[in-house]
C-alpha positions as CSV (number, residue, x, y, z in Angstrom):
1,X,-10.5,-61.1,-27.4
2,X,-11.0,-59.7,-31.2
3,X,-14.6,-59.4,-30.5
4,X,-14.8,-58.1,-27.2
5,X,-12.0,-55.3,-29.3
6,X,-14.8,-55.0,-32.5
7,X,-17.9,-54.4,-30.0
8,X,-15.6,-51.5,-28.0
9,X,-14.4,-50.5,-31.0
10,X,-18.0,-49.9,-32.8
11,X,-19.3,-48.7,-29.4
12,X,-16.7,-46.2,-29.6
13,X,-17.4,-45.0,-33.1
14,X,-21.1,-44.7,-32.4
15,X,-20.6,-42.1,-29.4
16,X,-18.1,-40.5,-31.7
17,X,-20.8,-40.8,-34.6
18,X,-23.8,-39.0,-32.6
19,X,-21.7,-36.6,-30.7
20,X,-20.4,-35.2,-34.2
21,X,-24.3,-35.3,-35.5
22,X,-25.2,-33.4,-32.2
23,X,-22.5,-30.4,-33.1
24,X,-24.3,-30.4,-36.6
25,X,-27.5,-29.8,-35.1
26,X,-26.4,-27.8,-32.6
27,X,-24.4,-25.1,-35.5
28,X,-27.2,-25.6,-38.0
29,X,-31.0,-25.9,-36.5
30,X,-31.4,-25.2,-33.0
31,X,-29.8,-21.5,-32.4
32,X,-31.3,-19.1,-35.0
33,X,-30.0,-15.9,-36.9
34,X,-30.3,-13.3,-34.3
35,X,-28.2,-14.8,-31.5
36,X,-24.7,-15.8,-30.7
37,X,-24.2,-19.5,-30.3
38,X,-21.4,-19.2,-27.7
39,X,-20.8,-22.6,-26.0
40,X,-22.0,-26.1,-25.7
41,X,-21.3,-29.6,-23.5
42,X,-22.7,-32.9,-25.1
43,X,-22.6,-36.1,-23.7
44,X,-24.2,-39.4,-24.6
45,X,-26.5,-41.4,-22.2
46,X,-28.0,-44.9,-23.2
47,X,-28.8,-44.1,-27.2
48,X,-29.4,-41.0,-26.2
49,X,-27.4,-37.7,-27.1
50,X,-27.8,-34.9,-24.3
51,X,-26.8,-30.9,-25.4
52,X,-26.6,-27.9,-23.1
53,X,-25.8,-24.8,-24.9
54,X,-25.8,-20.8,-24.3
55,X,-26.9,-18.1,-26.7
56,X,-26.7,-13.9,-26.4
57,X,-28.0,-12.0,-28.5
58,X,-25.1,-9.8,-30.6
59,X,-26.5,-6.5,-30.1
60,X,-28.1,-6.7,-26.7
61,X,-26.0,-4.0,-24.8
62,X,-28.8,-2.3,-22.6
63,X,-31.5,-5.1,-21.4
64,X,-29.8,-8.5,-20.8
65,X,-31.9,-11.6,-21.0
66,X,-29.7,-14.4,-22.7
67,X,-30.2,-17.8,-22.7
68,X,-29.6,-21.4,-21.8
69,X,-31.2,-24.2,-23.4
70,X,-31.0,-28.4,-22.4
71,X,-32.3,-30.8,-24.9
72,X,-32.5,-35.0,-25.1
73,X,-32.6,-36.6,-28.6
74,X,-32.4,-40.2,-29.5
75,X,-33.0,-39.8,-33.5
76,X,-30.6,-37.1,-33.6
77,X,-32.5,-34.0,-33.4
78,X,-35.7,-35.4,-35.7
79,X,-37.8,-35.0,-32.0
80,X,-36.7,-34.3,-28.4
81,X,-37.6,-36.4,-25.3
82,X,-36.8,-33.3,-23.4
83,X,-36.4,-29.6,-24.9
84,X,-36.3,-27.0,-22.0
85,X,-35.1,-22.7,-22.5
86,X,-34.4,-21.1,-19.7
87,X,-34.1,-17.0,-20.2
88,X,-31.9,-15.5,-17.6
89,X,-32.6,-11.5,-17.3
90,X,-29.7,-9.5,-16.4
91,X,-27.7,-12.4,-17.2
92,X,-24.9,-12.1,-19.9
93,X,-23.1,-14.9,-21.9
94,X,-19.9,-14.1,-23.7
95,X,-18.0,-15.9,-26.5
96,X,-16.2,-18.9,-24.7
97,X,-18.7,-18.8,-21.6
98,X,-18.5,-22.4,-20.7
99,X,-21.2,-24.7,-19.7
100,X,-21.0,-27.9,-18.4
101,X,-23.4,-31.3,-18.1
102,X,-23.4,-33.7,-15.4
103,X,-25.0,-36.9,-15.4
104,X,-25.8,-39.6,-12.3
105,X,-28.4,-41.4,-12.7
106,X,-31.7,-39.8,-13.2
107,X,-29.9,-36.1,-11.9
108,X,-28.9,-33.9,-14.4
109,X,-27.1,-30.5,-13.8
110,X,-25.7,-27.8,-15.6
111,X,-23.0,-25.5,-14.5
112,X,-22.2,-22.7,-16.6
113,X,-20.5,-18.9,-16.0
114,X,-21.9,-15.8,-16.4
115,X,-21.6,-12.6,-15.7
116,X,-24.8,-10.8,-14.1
117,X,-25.4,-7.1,-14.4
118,X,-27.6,-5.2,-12.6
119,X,-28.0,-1.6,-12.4
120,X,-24.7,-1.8,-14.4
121,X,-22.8,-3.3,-11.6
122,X,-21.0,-6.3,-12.9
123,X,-21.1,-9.5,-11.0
124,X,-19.7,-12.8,-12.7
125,X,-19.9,-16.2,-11.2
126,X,-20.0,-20.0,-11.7
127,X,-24.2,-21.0,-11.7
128,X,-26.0,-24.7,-11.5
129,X,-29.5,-25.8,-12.0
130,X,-30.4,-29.7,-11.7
131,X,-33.1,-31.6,-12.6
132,X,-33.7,-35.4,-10.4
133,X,-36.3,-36.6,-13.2
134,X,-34.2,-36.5,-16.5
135,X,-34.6,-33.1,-17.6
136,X,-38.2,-32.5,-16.7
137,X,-38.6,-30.0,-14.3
138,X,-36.1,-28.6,-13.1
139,X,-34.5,-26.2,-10.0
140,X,-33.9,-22.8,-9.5
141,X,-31.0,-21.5,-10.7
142,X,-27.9,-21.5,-7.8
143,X,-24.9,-19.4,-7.2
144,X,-21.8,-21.8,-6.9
145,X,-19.1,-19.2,-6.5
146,X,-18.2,-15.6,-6.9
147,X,-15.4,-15.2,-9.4
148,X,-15.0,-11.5,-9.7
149,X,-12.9,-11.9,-12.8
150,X,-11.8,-9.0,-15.4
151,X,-12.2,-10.9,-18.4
152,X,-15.1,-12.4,-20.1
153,X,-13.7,-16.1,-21.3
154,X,-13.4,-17.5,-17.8
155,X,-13.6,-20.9,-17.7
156,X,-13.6,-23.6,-15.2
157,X,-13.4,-27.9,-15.1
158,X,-15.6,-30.0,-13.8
159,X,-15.2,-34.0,-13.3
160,X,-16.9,-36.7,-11.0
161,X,-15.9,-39.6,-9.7
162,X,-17.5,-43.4,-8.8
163,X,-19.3,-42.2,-6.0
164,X,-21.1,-39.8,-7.8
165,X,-19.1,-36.9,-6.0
166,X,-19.2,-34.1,-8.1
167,X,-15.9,-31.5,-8.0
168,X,-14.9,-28.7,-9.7
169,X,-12.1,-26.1,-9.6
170,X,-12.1,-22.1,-10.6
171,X,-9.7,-19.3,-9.7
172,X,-10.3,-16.4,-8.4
173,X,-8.9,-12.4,-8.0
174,X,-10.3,-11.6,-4.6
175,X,-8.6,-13.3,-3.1
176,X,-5.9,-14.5,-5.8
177,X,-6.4,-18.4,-5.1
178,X,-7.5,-21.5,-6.8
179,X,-10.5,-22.9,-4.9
180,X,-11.9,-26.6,-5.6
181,X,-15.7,-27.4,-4.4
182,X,-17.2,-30.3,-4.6
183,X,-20.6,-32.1,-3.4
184,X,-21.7,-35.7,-2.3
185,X,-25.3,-35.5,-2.8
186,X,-25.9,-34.4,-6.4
187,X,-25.5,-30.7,-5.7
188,X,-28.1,-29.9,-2.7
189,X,-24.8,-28.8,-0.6
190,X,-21.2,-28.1,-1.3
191,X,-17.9,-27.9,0.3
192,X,-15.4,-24.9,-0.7
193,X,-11.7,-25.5,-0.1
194,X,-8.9,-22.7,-0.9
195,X,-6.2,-24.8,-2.6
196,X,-3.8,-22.1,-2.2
197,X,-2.3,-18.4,-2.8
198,X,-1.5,-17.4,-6.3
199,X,-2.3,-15.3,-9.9
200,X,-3.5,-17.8,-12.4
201,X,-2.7,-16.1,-16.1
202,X,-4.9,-19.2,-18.0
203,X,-7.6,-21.5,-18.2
204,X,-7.7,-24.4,-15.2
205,X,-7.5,-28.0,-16.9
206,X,-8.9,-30.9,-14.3
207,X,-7.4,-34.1,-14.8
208,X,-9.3,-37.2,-13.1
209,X,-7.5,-40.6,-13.5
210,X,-8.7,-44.0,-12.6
211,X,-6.9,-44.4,-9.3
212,X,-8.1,-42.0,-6.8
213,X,-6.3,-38.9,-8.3
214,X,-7.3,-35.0,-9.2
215,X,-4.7,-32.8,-10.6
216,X,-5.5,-28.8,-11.7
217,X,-2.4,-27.5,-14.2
218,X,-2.4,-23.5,-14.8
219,X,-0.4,-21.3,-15.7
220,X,0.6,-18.8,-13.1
221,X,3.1,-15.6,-12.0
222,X,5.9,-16.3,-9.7
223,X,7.3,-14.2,-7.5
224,X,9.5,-12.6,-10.5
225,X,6.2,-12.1,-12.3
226,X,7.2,-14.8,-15.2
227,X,4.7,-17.5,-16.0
228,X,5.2,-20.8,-14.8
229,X,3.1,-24.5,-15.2
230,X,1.9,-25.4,-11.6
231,X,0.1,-29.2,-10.8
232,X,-2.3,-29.6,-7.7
233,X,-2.4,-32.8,-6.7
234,X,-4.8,-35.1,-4.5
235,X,-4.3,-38.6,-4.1
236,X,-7.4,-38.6,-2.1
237,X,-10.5,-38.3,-4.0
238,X,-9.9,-34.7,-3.2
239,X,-9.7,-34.4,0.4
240,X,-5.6,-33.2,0.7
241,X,-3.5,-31.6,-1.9
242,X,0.1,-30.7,-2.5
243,X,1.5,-28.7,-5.4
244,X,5.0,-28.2,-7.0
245,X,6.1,-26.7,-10.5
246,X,6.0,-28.4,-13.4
247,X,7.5,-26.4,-16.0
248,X,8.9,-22.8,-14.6
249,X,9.7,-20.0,-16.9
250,X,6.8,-19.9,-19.5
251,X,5.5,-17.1,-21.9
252,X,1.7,-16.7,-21.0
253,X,1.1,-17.2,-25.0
254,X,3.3,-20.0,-25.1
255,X,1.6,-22.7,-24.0
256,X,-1.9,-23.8,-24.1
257,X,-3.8,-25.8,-22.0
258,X,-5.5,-29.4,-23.1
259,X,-9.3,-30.2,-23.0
260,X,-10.2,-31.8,-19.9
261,X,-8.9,-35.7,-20.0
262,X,-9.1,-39.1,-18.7
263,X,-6.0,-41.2,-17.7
């Protein structure tokens, strides 16, 4: 039992030991001096450490063409097994942006928000590419959802499950509702379900335990316009979901919600 506890234990601190060396390389060689380094998702596959990141250049107010870069290292940034750029025009990151990896097998996507603006109309959303051969080619880029939001540090959560069923959830203004999609089949098609009727005044947290259940906190305004912390809750992998109050009566600057979590 003491060794089967040492080998998780060193197994634990090695993840912990190349995801730190990944941040390092991502904040000191990758993104250079004329750009914003705005967000980044690392994970760990095999020995390998896999990094998505976005980056905007500061003073780019007129012609938009930011970017989002996915890279694979196994000697921690020496060389890359995989070290793609892709340059969206009229595409704008923003300080917080996030961007998300998911791994299944050989698939890899990333999901990130932006906020596209064309002819100055501005148009933000929640966008995917995927690759099936481990970051080698990959697929045009894919409008998930519409989020028509007012401000620029929108975020969403992401999780999948044993099946390889990837879910997210994401609010949005028009109409005021939290909405959860998710897909069976690596991302090729998606399912959209309106989880119900409400303002949401802060980030959405997704928490994916080990028994079959999803639950979405966020803040939100009831009826007396006073925060409150709301749960959604599926017992189902997703399918149903029910939702009560949690903690009623909060200041919007009062509480802040975790990093996304495993029970």
């Amino acid at each position: 039992m003491n060794k089967i506890i040492l080998i998780l234990l060193l197994s634990f601190v090695s993840i912990f030991s190349q995801i730190e060396s990944a941040k390092r390389l991502l904040g000191n060689e990758i993104y250079g001096d004329d750009m914003i380094f705005t967000s980044y998702d690392i994970s760990t596959k095999n020995n390998d450490i896999v990094m998505a990141w976005l980056n905007s250049f500061e003073n780019n107010l007129t012609a938009y063409t930011d970017t989002l870069y996915f890279a694979i290292t196994n000697d921690f940034g020496d060389t890359f097994t995989q070290y793609h750029s892709f340059s969206f025009v009229d595409f704008k990151f923003y300080k917080n942006s996030t961007v998300k990896i998911i791994q299944n097998g050989d698939n890899s996507s990333i999901y990130f928000y932006a906020e596209e603006i064309i002819n100055n109309i501005r148009n933000n959303g929640i966008y995917y590419l995927s690759s099936n051969d481990n970051g080698a080619t990959w697929s045009d880029i894919t409008k998930l959802a519409k989020v028509n939001l007012l401000f620029s540090n929108y975020r969403f959560d992401l999780f999948t499950n044993e099946n390889g069923t990837v879910s997210f959830a994401y609010y949005k203004t028009l109409p005021n509702a939290v909405f959860y999609q998710y897909s069976n089949d690596n991302g090729t098609t998606w399912t959209e379900l309106k989880l119900n009727s409400i303002k949401v005044t802060s980030d959405i947290t997704a928490v994916q335990s080990n028994n079959n259940e999803y639950r979405i906190y966020f803040l939100a305004e009831n009826n007396s316009d006073v925060n409150e912390l709301r749960e959604l809750l599926s017992t189902d992998n997703g399918a149903t979901w029910g939702e009560k109050v949690i903690m009623p009566y909060l200041l919007e600057d009062s509480f802040i919600l975790g990093k996304r979590r495993y029970i």
